[in-house]
Residue frames as qw, qx, qy, qz and C-alpha x, y, z in Angstrom:
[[0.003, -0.630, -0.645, -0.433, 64.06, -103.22, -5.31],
 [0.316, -0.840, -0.404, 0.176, 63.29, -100.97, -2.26],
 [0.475, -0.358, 0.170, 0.785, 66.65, -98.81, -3.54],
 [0.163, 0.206, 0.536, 0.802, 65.38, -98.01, -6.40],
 [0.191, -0.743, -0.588, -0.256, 62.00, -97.09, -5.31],
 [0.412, -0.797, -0.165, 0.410, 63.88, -94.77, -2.82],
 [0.488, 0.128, 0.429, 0.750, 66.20, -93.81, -6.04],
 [0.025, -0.501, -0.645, -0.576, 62.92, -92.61, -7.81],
 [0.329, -0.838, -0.399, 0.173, 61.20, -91.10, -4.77],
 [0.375, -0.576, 0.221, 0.692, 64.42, -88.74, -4.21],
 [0.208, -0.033, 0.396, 0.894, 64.51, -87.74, -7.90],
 [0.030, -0.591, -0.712, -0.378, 61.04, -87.13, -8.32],
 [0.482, -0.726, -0.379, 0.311, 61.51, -85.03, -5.08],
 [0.587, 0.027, 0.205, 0.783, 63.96, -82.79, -6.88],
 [0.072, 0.694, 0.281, -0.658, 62.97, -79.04, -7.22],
 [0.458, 0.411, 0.534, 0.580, 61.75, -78.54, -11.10],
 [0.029, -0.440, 0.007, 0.897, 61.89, -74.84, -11.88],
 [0.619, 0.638, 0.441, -0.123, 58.97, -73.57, -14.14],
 [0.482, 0.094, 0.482, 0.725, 60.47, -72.67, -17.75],
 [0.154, 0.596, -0.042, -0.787, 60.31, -69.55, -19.67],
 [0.423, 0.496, 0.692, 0.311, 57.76, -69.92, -22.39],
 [0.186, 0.491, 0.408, 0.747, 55.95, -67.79, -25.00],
 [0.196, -0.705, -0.007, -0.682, 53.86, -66.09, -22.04],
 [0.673, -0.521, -0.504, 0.151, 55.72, -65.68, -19.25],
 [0.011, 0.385, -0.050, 0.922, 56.43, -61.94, -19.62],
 [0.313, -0.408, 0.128, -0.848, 55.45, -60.13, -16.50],
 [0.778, -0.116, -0.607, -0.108, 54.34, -63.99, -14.76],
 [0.291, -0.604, 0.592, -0.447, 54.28, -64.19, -10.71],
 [0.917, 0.089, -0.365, -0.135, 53.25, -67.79, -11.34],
 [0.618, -0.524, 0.513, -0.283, 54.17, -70.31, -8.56],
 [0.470, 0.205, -0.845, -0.154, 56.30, -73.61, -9.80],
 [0.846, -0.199, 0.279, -0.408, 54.26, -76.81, -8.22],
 [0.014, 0.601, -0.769, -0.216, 56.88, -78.98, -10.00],
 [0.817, 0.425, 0.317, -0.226, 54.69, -80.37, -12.51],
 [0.596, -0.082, 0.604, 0.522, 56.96, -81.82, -15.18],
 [0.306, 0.330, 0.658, 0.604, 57.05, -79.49, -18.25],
 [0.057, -0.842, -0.481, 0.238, 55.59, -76.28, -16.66],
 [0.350, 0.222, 0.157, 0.896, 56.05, -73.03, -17.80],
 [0.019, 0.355, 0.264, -0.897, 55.12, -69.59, -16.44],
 [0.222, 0.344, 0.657, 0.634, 52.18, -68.47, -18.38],
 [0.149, 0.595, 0.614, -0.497, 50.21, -65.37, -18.34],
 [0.004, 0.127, 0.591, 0.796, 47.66, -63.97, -21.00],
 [0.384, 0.291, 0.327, -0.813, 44.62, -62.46, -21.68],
 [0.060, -0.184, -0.897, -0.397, 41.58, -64.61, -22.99],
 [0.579, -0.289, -0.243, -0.723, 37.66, -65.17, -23.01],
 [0.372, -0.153, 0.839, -0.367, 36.36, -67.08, -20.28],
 [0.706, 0.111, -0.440, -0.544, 33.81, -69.79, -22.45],
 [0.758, -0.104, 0.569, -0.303, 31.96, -72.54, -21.76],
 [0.182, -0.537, 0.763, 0.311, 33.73, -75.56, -23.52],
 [0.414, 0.241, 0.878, 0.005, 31.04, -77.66, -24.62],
 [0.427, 0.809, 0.343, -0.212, 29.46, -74.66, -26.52],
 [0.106, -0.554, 0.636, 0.527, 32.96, -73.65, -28.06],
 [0.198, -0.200, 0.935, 0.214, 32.88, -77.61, -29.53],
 [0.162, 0.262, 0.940, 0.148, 29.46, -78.16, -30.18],
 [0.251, -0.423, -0.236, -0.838, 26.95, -74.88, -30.36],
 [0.535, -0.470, -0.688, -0.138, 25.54, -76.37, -27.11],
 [0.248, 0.307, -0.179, 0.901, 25.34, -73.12, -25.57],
 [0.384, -0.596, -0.652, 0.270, 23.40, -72.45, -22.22],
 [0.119, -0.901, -0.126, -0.398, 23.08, -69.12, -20.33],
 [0.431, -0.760, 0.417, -0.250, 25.91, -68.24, -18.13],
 [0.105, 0.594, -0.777, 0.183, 28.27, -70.93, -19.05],
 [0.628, -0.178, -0.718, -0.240, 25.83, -73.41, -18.10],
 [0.596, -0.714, -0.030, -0.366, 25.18, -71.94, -14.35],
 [0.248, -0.504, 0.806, -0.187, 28.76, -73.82, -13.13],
 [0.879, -0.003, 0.461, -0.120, 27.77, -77.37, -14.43],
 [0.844, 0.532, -0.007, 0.060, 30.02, -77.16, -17.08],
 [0.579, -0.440, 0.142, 0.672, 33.87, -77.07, -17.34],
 [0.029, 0.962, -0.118, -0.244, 35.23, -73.47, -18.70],
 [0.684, 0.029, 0.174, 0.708, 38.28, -72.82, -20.94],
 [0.006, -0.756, 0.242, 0.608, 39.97, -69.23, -22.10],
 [0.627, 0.664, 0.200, 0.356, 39.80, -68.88, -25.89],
 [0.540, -0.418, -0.004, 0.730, 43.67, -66.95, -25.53],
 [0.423, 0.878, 0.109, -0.198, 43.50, -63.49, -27.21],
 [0.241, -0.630, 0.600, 0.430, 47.11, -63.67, -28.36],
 [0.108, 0.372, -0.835, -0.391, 46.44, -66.78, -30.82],
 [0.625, 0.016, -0.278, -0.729, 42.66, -67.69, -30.48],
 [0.450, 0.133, -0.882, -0.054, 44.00, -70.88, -29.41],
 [0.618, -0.543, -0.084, -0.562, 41.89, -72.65, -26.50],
 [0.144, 0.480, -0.693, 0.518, 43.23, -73.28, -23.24],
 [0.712, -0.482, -0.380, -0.340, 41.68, -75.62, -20.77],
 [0.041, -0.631, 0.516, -0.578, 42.35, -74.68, -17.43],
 [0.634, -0.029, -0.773, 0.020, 42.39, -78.18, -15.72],
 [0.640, -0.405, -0.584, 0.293, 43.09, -76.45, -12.04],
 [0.288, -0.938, 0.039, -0.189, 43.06, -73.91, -9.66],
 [0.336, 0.590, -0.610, 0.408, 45.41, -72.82, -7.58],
 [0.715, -0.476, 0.199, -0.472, 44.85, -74.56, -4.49],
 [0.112, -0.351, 0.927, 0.073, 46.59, -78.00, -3.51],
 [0.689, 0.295, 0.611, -0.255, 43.35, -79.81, -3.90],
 [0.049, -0.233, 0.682, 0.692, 42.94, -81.10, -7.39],
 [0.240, 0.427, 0.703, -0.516, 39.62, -79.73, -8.01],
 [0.383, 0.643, 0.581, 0.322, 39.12, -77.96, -11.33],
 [0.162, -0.081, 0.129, 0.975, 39.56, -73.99, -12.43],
 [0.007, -0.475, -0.796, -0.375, 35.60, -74.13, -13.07],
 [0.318, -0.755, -0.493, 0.293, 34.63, -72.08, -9.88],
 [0.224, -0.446, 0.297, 0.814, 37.17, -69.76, -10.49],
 [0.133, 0.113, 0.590, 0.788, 35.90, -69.11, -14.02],
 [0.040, -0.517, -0.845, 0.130, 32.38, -68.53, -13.31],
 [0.096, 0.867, 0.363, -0.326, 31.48, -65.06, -12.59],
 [0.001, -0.404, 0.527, 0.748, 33.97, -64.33, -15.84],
 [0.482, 0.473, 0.725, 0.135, 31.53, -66.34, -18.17],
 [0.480, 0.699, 0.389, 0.360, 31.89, -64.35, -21.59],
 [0.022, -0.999, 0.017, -0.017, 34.19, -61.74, -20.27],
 [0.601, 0.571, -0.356, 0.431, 37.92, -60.89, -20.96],
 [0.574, -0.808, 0.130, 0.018, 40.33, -61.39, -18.24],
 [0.371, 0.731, -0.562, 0.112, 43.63, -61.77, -17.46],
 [0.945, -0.318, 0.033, 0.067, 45.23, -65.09, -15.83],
 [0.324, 0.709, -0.622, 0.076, 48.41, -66.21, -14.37],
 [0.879, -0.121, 0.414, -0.204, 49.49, -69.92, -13.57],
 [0.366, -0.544, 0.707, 0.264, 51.13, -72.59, -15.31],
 [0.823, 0.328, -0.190, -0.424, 50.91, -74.61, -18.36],
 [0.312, -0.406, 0.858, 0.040, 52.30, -77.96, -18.60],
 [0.809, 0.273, 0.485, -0.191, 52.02, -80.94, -20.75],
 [0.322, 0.674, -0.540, -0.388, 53.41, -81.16, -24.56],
 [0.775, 0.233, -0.435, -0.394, 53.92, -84.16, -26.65],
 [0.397, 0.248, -0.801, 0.373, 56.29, -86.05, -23.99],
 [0.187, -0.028, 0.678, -0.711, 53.55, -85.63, -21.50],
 [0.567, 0.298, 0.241, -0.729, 50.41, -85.56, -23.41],
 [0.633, 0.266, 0.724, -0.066, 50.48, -87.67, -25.71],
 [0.205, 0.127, 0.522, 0.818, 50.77, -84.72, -28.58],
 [0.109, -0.867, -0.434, -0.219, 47.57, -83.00, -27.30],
 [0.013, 0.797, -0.050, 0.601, 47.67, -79.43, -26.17],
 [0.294, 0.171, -0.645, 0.684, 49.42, -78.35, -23.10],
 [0.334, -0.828, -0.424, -0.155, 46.21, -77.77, -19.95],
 [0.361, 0.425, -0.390, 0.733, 46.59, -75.13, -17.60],
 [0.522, -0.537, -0.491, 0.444, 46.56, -74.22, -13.69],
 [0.003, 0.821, 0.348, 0.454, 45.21, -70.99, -12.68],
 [0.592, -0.150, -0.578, 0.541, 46.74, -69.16, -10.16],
 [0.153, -0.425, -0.007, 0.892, 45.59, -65.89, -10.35],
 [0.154, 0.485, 0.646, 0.569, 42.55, -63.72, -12.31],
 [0.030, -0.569, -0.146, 0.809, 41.19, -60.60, -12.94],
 [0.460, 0.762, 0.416, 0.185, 38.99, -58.91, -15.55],
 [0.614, 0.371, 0.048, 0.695, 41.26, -57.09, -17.65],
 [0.034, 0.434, -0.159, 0.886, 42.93, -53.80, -15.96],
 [0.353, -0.705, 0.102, -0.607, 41.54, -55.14, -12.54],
 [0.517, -0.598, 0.439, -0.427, 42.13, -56.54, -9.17],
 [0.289, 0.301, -0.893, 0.167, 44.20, -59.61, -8.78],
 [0.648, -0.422, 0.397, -0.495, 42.36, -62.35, -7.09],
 [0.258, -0.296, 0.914, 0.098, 43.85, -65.70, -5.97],
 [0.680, 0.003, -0.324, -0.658, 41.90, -68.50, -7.85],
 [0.192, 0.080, -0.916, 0.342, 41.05, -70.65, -4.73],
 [0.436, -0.212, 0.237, -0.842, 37.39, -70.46, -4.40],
 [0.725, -0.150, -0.584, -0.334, 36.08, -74.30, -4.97],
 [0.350, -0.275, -0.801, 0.400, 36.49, -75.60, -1.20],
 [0.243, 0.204, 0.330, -0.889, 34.52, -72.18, 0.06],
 [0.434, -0.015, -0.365, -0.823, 31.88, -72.91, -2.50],
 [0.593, -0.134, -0.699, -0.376, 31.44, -76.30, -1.49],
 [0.131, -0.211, -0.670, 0.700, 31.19, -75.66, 2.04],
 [0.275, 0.119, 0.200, -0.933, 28.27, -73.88, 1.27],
 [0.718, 0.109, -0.532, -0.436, 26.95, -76.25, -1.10],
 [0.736, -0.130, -0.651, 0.133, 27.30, -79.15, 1.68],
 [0.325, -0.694, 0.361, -0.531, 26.92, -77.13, 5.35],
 [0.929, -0.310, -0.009, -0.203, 26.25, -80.93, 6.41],
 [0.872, 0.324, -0.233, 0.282, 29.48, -81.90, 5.45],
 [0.057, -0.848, 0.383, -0.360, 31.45, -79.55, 8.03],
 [0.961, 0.272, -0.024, -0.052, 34.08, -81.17, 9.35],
 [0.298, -0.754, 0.513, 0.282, 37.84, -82.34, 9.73],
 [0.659, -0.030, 0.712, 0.239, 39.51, -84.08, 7.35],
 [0.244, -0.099, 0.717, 0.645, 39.78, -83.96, 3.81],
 [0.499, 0.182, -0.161, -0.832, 36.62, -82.40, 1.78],
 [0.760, 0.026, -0.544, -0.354, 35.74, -86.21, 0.01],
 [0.084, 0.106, -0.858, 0.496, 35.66, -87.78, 3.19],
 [0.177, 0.451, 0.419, -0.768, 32.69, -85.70, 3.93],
 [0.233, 0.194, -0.292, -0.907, 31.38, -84.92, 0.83],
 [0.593, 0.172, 0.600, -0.509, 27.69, -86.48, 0.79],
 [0.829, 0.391, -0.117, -0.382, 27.39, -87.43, -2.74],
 [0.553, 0.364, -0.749, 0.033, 30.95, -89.80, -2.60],
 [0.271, -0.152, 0.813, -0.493, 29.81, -91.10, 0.70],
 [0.771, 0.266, 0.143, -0.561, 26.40, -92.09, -1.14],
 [0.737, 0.487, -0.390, -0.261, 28.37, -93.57, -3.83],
 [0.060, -0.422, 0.842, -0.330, 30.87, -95.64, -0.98],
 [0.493, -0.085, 0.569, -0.653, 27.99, -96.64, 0.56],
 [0.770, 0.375, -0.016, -0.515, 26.26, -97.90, -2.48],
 [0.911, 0.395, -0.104, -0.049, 29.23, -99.33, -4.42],
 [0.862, -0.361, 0.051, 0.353, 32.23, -99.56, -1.85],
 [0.094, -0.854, 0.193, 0.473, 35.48, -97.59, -2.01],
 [0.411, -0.111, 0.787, 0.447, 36.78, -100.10, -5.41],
 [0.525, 0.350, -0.082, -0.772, 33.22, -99.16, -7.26],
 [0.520, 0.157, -0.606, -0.581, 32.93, -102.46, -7.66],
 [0.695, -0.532, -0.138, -0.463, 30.44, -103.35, -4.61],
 [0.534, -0.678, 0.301, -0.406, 30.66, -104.01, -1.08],
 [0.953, -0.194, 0.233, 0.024, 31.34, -107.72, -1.52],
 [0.626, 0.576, -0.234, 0.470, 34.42, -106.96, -3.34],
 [0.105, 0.875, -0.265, 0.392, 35.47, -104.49, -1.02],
 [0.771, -0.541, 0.268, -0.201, 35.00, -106.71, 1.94],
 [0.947, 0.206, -0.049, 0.241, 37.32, -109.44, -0.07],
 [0.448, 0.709, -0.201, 0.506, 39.80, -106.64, -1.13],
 [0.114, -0.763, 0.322, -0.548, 40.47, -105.47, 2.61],
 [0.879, -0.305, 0.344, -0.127, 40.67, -108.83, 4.34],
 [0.843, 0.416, -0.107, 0.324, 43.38, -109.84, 1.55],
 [0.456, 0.680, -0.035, 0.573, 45.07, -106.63, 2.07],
 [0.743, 0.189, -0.642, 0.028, 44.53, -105.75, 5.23]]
């Protein structure tokens, strides 16, 4: 058993090169060797997704409480950008913000299709944005934001260590979510 799990570890470990899709003309797109990635840059709308789907349409994108997609201008289609570029796996939301209703350009990866998803659209990872015909900037701003949003929280270790609303929720309902007396069980089993 412990061969195979070292089999699998070693091929999963394997260096997956991102494929050449429909837009990855002119792509500087990092591979993160996500199964099924492809280079992808294009120019879209930045929109707030819940008003796309439903007419429930705030000011500003809903002020950053909502998640953001690109309506692509190539094929109208909508693109939900799942992640930044950063290693953390935090959302593309921050990064979209101060584009709310404005054309830009993005580059990053798509990944997903019917062997991955399930037959739903492919999401993508930002890596890279700019309003159209300007300045490249990286999209890596959600750990600065929330350092500001949470000064208390400064700090070594991993953001959610620290972060004060999953420490509330630890505290409340243990690190299993399914309360302290559980947890206590779970970690005396385990160990």
């Amino acid at each position: 058993m412990f061969r195979k799990i070292i089999a699998i570890a070693c091929f999963a470990a394997l260096p997956v090169h991102a494929e050449e899709g429909a837009f990855a003309d002119g792509s500087e797109a990092k591979s993160w060797n996500l199964t099924a990635q492809e280079k992808a840059r294009f120019t879209a709308k930045v929109v707030d997704v819940l008003c796309e789907l439903t007419g429930d349409c705030p000011d500003n994108c809903g002020e950053g409480r909502r998640q953001l997609g690109l309506i692509r201008e190539a094929d109208e289609a909508l693109v939900f950008p799942t992640k930044n570029g950063q290693p953390l796996f935090t959302g593309a939301a921050t990064d979209l913000q101060p584009y709310c209703g404005k054309m830009v350009e993005v580059d990053g990866l798509l990944t997903g299709g019917e062997e991955i998803t399930a037959g739903t659209a492919k999401v993508y990872q930002i890596q890279r944005i700019r309003e159209v015909d300007g300045e490249w900037s990286r999209a890596n701003r959600w750990t600065k934001e929330w350092a500001k949003k949470f000064p208390e929280a400064k700090g070594k270790g991993p953001w959610f260590r620290r972060d004060p609303r999953i420490v509330e929720e630890i505290e409340k309902d243990g690190f299993l979510g399914l309360g302290l007396e559980k947890d206590k069980a779970f970690i005396k089993d385990w160990y």
